[in-house]
C-alpha positions as CSV (number, residue, x, y, z in Angstrom):
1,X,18.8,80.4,-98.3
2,X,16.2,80.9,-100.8
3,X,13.5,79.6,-99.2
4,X,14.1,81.7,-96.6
5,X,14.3,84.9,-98.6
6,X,10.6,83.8,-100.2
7,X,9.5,82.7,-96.6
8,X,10.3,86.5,-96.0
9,X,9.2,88.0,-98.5
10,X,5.5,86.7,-98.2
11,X,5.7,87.5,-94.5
12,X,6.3,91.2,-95.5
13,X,4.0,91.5,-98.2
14,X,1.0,90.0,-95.8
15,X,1.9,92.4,-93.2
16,X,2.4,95.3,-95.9
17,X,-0.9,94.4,-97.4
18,X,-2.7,94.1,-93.9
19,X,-1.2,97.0,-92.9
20,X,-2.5,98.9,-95.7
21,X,-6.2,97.6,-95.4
22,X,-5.9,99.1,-91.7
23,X,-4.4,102.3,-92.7
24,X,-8.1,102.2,-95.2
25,X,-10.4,101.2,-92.9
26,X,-8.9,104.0,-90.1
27,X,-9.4,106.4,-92.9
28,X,-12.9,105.7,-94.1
29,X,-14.3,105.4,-90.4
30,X,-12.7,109.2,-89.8
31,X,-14.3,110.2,-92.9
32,X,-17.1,109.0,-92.1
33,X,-17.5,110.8,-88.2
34,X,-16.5,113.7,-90.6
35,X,-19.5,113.0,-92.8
36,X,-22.1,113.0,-89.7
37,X,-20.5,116.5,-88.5
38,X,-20.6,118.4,-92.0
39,X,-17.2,118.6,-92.4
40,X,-16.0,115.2,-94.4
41,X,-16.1,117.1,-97.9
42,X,-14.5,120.1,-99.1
43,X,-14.5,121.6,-102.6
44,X,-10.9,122.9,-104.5
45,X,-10.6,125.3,-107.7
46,X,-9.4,123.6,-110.5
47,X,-8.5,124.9,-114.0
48,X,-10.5,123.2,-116.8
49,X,-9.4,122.7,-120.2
50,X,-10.9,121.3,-123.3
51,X,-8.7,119.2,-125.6
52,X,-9.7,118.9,-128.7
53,X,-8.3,116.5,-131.9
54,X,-7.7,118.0,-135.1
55,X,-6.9,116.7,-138.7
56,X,-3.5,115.7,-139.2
57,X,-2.6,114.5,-135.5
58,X,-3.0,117.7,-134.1
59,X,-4.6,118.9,-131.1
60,X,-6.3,122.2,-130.2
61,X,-6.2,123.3,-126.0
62,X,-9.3,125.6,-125.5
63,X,-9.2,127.2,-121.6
64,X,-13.0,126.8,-120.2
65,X,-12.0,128.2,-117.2
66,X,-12.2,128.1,-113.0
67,X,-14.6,125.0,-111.7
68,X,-15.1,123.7,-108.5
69,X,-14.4,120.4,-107.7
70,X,-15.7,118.4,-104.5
71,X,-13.2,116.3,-102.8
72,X,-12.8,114.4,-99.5
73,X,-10.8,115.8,-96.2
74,X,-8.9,112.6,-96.2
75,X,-5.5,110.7,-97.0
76,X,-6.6,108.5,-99.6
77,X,-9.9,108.3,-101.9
78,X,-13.2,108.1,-100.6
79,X,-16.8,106.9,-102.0
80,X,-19.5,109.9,-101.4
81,X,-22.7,111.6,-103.0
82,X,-22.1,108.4,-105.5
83,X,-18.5,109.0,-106.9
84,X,-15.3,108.2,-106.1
85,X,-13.7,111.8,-104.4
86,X,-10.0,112.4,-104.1
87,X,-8.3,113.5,-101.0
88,X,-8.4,117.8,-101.1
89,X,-4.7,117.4,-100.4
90,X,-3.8,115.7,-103.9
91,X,-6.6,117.7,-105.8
92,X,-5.1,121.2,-104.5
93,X,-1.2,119.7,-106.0
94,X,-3.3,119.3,-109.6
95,X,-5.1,122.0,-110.3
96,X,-5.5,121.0,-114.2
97,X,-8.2,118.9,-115.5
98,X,-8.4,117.8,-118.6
99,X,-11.6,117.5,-120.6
C-alpha cells in the first residue's frame, strides 16, 4: 500500500513537473514570435513609493509618484532587454512598488 502511494506520487510529480516545463517552453516561443512582430512587451502604470527607516523602528512612506514599468504580454515571466519582466497581467493586479 505504501509503496504504491510513493510509486504514485513520483509518477505525478514527474508529469506535473514535465508538464510545467512544456507549459514554459510554449510560453517563451509565443513570446518570442511576439518579440519579432513588435508586440511581445507592453509597459503598465505603477505607483512608486519611497520607504524610508527612521530612528526608533519607525518608518517614513514618501509618494514619488506614476512610473512606467515594461512588462511581457505573457503568462509567466520572461527574460528581455536584460531583465527578468513580469507578465502585464500580474503587474496591472499590483500597481504598488516599493522602493
Amino acid at each position: 500500500m505504501r509503496f504504491q502511494f510513493r510509486r504514485n506520487l513520483r509518477r505525478t510529480l514527474k508529469y506535473f513537473l514535465i508538464g510545467l516545463a512544456v507549459l514554459y517552453a510554449a510560453d517563451w516561443l509565443v513570446f518570442e514570435v511576439r518579440l519579432v512582430a513588435g508586440t511581445g512587451m507592453g509597459t503598465v502604470s505603477v505607483e512608486t513609493y519611497l520607504k524610508t527607516p527612521l530612528k526608533g523602528n519607525k518608518v517614513e512612506y514618501d509618494y514619488i509618484g506614476p512610473a512606467d514599468e515594461s512588462c511581457s504580454r505573457t503568462m509567466l515571466p520572461q527574460y528581455a532587454a536584460s531583465a527578468w519582466n513580469p507578465p502585464c497581467w500580474w503587474l496591472a493586479l499590483h500597481k504598488t512598488r516599493w522602493q
